[in-house]
py3Dmol code that shows the C-alpha trace and the ligand (Angstrom):
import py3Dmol

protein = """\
ATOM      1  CA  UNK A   1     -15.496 -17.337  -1.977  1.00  0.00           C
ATOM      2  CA  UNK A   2     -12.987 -17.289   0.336  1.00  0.00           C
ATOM      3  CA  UNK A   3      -9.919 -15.225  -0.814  1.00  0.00           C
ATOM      4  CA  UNK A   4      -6.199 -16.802  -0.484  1.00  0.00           C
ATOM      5  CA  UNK A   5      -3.326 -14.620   0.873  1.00  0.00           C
ATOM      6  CA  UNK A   6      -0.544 -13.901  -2.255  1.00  0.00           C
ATOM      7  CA  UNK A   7       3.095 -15.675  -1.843  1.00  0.00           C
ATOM      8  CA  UNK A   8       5.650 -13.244  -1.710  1.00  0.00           C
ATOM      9  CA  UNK A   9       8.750 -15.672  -0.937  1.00  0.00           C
ATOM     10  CA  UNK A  10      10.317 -14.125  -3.832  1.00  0.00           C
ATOM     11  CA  UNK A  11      11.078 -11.052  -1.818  1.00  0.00           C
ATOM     12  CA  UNK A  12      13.446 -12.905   0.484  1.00  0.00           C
ATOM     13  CA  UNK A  13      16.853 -13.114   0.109  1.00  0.00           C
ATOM     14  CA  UNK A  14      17.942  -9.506  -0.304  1.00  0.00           C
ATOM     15  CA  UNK A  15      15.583  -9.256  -3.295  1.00  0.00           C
ATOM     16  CA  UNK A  16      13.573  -6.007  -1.476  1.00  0.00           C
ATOM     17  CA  UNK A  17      16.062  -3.716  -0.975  1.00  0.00           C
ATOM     18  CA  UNK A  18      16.932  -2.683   2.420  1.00  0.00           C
ATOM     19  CA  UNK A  19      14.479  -5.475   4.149  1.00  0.00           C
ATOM     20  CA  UNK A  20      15.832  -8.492   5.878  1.00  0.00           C
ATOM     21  CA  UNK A  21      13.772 -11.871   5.681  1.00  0.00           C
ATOM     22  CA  UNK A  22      13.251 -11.128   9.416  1.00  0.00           C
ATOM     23  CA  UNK A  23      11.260  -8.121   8.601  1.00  0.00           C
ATOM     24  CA  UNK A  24       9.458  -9.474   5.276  1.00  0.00           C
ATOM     25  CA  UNK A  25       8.377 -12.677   7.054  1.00  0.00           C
ATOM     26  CA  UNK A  26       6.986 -11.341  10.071  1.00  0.00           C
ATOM     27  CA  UNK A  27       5.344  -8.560   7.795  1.00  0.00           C
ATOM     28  CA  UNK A  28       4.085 -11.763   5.321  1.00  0.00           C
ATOM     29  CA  UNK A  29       2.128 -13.143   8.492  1.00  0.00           C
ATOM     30  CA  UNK A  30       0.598  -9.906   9.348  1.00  0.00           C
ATOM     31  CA  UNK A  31      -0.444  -9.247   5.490  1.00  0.00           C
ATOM     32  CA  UNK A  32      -2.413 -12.983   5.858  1.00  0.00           C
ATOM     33  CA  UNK A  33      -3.940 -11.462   8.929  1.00  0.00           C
ATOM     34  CA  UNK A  34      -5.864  -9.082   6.980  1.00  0.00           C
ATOM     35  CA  UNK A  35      -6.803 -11.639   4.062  1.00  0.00           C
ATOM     36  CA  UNK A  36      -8.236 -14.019   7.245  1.00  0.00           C
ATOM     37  CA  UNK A  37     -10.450 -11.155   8.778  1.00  0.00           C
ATOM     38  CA  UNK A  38     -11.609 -10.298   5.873  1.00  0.00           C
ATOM     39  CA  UNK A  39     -12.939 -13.607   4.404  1.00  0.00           C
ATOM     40  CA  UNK A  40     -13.966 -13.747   8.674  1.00  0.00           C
ATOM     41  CA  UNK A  41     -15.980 -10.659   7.776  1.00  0.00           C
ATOM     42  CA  UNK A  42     -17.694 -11.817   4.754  1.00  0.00           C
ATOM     43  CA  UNK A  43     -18.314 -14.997   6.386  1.00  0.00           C
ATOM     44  CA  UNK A  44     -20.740 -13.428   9.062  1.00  0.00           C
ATOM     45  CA  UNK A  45     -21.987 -10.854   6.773  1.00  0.00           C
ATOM     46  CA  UNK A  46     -23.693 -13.265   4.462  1.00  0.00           C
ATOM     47  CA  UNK A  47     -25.965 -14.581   7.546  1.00  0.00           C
ATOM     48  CA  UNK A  48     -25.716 -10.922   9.967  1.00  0.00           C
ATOM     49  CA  UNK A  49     -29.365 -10.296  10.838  1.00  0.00           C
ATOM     50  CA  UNK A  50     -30.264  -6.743   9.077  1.00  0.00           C
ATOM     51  CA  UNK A  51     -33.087  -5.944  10.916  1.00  0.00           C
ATOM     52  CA  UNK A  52     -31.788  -3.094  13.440  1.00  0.00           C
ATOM     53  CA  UNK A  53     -28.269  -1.444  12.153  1.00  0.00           C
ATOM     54  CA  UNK A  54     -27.389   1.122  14.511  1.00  0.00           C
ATOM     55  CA  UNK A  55     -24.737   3.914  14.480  1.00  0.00           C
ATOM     56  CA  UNK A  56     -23.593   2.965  17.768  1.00  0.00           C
ATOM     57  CA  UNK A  57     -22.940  -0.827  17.763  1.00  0.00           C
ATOM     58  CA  UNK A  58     -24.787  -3.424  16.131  1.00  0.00           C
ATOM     59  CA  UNK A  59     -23.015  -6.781  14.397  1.00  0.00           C
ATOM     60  CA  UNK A  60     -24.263  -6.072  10.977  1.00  0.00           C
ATOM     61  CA  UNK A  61     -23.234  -1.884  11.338  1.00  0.00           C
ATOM     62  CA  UNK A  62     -19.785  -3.175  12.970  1.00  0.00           C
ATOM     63  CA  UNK A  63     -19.100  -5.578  10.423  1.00  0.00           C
ATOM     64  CA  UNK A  64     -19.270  -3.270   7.432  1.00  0.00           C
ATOM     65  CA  UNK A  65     -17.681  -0.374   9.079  1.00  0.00           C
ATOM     66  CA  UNK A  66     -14.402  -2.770   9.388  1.00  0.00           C
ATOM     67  CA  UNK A  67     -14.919  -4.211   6.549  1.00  0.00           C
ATOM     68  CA  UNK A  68     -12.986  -1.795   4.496  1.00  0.00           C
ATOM     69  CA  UNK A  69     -10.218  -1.934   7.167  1.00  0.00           C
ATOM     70  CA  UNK A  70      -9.649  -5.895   6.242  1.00  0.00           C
ATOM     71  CA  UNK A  71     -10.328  -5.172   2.497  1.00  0.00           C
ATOM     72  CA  UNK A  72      -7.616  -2.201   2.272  1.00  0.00           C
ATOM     73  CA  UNK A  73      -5.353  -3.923   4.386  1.00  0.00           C
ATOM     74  CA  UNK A  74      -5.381  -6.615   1.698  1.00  0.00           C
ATOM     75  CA  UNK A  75      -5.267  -5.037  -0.921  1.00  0.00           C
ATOM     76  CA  UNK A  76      -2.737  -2.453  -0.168  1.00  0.00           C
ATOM     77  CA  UNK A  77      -0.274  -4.859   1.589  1.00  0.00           C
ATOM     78  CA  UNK A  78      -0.116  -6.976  -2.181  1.00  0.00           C
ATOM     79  CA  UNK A  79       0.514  -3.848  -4.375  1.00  0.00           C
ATOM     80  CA  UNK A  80       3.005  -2.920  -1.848  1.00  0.00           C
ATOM     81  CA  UNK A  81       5.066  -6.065  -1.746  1.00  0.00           C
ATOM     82  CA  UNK A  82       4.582  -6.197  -6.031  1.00  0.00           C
ATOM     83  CA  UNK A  83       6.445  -2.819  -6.195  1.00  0.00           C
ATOM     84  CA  UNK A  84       9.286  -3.876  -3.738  1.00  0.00           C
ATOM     85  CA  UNK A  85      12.587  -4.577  -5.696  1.00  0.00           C
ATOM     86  CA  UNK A  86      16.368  -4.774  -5.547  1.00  0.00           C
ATOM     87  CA  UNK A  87      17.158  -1.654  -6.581  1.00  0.00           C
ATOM     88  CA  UNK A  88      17.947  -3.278 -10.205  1.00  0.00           C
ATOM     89  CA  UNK A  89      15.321  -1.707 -12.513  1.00  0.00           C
ATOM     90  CA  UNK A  90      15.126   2.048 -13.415  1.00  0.00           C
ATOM     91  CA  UNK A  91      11.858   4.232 -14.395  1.00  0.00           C
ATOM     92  CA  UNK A  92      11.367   3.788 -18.062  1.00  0.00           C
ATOM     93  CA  UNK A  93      10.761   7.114 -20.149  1.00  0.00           C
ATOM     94  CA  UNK A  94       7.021   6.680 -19.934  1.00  0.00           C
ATOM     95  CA  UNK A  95       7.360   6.486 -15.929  1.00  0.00           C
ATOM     96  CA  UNK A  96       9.460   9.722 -16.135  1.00  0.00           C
ATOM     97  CA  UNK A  97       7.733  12.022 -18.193  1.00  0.00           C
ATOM     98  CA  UNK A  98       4.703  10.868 -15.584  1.00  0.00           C
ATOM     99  CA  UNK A  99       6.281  11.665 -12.328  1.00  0.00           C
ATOM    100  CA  UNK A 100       7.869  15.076 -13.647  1.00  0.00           C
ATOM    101  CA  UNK A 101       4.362  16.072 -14.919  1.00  0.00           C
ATOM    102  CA  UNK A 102       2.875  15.378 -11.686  1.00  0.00           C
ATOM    103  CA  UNK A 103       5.298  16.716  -9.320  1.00  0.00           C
ATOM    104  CA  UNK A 104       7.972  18.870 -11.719  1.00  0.00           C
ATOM    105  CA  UNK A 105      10.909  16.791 -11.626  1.00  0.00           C
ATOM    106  CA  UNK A 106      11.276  12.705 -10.115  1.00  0.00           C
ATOM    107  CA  UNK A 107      13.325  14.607  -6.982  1.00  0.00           C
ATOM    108  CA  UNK A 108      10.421  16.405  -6.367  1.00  0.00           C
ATOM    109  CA  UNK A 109       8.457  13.515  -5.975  1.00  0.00           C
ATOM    110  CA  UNK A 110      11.437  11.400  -3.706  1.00  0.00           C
ATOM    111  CA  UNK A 111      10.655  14.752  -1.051  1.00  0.00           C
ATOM    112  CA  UNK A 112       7.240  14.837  -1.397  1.00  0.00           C
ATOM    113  CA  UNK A 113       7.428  11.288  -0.697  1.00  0.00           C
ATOM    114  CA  UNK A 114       9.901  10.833   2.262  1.00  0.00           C
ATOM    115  CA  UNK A 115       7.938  14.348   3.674  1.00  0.00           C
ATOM    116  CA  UNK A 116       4.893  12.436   3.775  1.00  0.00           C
ATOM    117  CA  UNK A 117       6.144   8.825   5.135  1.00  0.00           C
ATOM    118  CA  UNK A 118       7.708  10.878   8.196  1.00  0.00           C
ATOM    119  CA  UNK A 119       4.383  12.509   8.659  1.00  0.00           C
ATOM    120  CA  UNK A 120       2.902   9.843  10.446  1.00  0.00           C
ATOM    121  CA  UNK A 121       2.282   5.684  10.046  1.00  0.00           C
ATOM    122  CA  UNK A 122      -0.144   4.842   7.359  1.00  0.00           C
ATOM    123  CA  UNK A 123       0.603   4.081   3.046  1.00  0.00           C
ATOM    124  CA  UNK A 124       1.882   6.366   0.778  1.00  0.00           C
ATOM    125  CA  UNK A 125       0.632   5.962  -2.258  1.00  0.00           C
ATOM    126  CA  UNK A 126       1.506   7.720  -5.613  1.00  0.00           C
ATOM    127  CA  UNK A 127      -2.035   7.532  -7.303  1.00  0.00           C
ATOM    128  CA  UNK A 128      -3.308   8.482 -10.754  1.00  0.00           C
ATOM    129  CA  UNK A 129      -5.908  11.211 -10.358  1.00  0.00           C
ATOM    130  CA  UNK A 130      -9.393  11.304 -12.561  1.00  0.00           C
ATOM    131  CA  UNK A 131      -9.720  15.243 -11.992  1.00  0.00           C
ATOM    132  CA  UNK A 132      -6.180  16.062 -12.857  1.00  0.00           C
ATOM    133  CA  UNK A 133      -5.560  13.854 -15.408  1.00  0.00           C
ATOM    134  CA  UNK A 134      -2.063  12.657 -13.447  1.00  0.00           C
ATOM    135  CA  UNK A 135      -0.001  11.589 -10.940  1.00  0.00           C
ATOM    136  CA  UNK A 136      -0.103  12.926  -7.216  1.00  0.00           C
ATOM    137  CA  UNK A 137       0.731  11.188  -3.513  1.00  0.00           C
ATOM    138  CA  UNK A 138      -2.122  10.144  -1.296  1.00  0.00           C
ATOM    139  CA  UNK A 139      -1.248   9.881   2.183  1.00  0.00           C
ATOM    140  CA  UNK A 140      -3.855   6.981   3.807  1.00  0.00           C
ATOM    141  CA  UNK A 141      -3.249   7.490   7.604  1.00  0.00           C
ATOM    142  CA  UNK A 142      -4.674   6.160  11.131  1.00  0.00           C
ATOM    143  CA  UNK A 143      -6.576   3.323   9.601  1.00  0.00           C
ATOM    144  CA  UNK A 144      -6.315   1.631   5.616  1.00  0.00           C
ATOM    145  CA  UNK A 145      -9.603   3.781   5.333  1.00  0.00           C
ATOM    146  CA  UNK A 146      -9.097   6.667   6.145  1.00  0.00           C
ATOM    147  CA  UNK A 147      -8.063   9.306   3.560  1.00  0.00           C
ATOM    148  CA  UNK A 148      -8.236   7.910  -0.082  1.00  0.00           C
ATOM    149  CA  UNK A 149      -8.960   9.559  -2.782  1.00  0.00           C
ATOM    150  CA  UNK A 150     -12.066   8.383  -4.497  1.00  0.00           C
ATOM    151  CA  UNK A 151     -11.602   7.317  -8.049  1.00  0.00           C
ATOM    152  CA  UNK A 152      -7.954   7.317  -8.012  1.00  0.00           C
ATOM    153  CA  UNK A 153      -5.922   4.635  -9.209  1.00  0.00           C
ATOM    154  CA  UNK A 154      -2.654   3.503  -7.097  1.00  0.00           C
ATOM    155  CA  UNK A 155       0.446   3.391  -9.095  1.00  0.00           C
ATOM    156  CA  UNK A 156       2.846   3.045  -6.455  1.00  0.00           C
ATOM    157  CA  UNK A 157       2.281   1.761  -2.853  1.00  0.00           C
ATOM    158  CA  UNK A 158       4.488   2.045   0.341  1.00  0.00           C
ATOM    159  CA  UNK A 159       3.602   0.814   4.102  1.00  0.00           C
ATOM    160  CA  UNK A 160       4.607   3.237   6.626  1.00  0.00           C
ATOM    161  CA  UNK A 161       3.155   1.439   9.665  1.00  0.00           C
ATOM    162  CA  UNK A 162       6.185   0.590  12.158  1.00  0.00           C
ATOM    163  CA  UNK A 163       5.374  -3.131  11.229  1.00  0.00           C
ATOM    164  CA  UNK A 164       6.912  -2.668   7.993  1.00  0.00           C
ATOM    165  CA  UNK A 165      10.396  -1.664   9.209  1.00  0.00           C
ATOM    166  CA  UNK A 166      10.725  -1.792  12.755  1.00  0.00           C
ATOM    167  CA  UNK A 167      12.962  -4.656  12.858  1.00  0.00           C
ATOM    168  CA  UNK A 168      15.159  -3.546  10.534  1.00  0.00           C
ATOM    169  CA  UNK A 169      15.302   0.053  11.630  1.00  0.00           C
ATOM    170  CA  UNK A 170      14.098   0.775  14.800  1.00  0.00           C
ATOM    171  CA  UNK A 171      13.130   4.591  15.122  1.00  0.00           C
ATOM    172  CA  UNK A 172      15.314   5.501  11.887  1.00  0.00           C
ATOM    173  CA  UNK A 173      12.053   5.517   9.695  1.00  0.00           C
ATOM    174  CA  UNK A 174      14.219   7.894   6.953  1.00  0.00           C
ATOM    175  CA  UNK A 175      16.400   4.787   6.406  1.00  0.00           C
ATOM    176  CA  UNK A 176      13.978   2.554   5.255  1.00  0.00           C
ATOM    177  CA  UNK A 177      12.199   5.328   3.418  1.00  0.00           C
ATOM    178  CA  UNK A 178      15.634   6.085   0.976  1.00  0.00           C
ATOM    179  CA  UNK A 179      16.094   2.343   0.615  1.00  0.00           C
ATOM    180  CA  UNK A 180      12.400   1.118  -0.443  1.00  0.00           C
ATOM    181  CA  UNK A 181      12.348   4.255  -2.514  1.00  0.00           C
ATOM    182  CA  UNK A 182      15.525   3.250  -4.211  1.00  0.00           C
ATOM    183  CA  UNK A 183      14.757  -0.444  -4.250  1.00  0.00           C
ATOM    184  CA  UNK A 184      11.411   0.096  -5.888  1.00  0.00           C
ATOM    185  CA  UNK A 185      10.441  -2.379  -8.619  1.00  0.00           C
ATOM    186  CA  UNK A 186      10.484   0.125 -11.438  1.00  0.00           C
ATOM    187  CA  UNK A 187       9.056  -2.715 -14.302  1.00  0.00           C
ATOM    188  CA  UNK A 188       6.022  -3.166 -12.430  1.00  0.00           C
ATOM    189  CA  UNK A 189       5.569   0.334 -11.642  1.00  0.00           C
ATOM    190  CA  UNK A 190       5.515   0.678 -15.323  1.00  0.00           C
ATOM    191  CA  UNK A 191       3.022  -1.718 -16.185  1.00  0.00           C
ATOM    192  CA  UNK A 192       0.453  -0.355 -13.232  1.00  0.00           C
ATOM    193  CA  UNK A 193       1.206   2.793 -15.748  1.00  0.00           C
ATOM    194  CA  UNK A 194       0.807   1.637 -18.985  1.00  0.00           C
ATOM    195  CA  UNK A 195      -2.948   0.225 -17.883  1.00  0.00           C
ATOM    196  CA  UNK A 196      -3.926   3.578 -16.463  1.00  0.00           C
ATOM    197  CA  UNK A 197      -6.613   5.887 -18.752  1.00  0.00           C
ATOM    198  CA  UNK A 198      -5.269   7.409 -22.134  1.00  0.00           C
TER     199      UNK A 198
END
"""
ligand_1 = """\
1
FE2
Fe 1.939 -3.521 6.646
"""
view = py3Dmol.view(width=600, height=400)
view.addModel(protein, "pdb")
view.setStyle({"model": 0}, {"cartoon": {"style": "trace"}})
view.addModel(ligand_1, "xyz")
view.setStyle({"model": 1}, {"stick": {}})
view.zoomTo()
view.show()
């Protein structure tokens, strides 16, 4: 079944703080790039020919190593634009006592954060962890593949590919990190939170 790319029109208007509707739209259109490759993908895996996969190129071997590159980049563009916000909505106590017991206070976790967006382009992500039993940042880089923790769960999502702010900001990538961190949609954060393991 061929997946639909998620309307995010309600972003527009100064309603993701610190992105213009230049910036959203043009990163809209690149987020339904993914969602058409990967239903692409699918497409020509249900009829690839499995009868020699080979580590250096074959259709079928291609096809699912990118796979995962058009799946992620789905997948991570929608929990990113969910968690944008206006900067109206605060953590809730629930939120709080989570972030300081995964990274000792919630300023902690704003520098851990902005360290790891200027560490290269990729997604941050703020990810419940199975083994620890809490929160801790995942830093995907080079490709949407490349660097996730197995089993964790995201909680919060931020793109930190130049896509997602060049037009707004040009080379001043800590800008756009202190205003999506403080426009973060703190309601939906908490629900991603309340569903998480007990
Ligand atoms: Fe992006």
């Amino acid at each position: 079944m061929a997946l639909e790319a998620k309307n995010y029109d309600h972003l527009l208007g100064g309603n993701a703080k610190g992105l213009s509707d230049l910036q959203l739209k043009a990163h809209f259109t690149l987020y339904g790039g993914y969602v058409k490759k990967l239903n692409e993908i699918r497409e020509r895996l249900a009829t690839a020919d499995r009868s020699a996969p080979n580590y250096s190129y074959n259709e079928f071997s291609e096809l699912k190593r990118r796979e995962p590159v058009a799946y992620n980049g789905t997948v991570l563009h929608e929990l990113y634009f969910e968690n944008l916000g206006d900067g109206s909505t605060q953590p809730n106590d629930v939120t709080k006592a989570a972030i300081n017991a995964g990274f000792g206070s919630f300023e902690n976790w704003v520098a851990d954060s902005k360290a790891i967006m200027a560490s290269g382009h990729g997604w941050l992500m703020t990810v419940y962890d199975p083994i620890t039993k809490g929160l801790v940042n995942n830093f995907i880089k080079s490709e949407h593949d490349h660097g996730l923790f197995v089993g964790a769960t995201p909680v919060i999502v931020l793109d930190v590919w130049e896509h997602a702010y060049f037009a707004d900001y040009q080379t001043k990538k800590a800008d756009y990190a202190t205003n999506v961190l403080a426009g973060l949609n703190w309601d939906k954060i908490a629900a991603r939170i309340a569903a998480l393991p007990k």
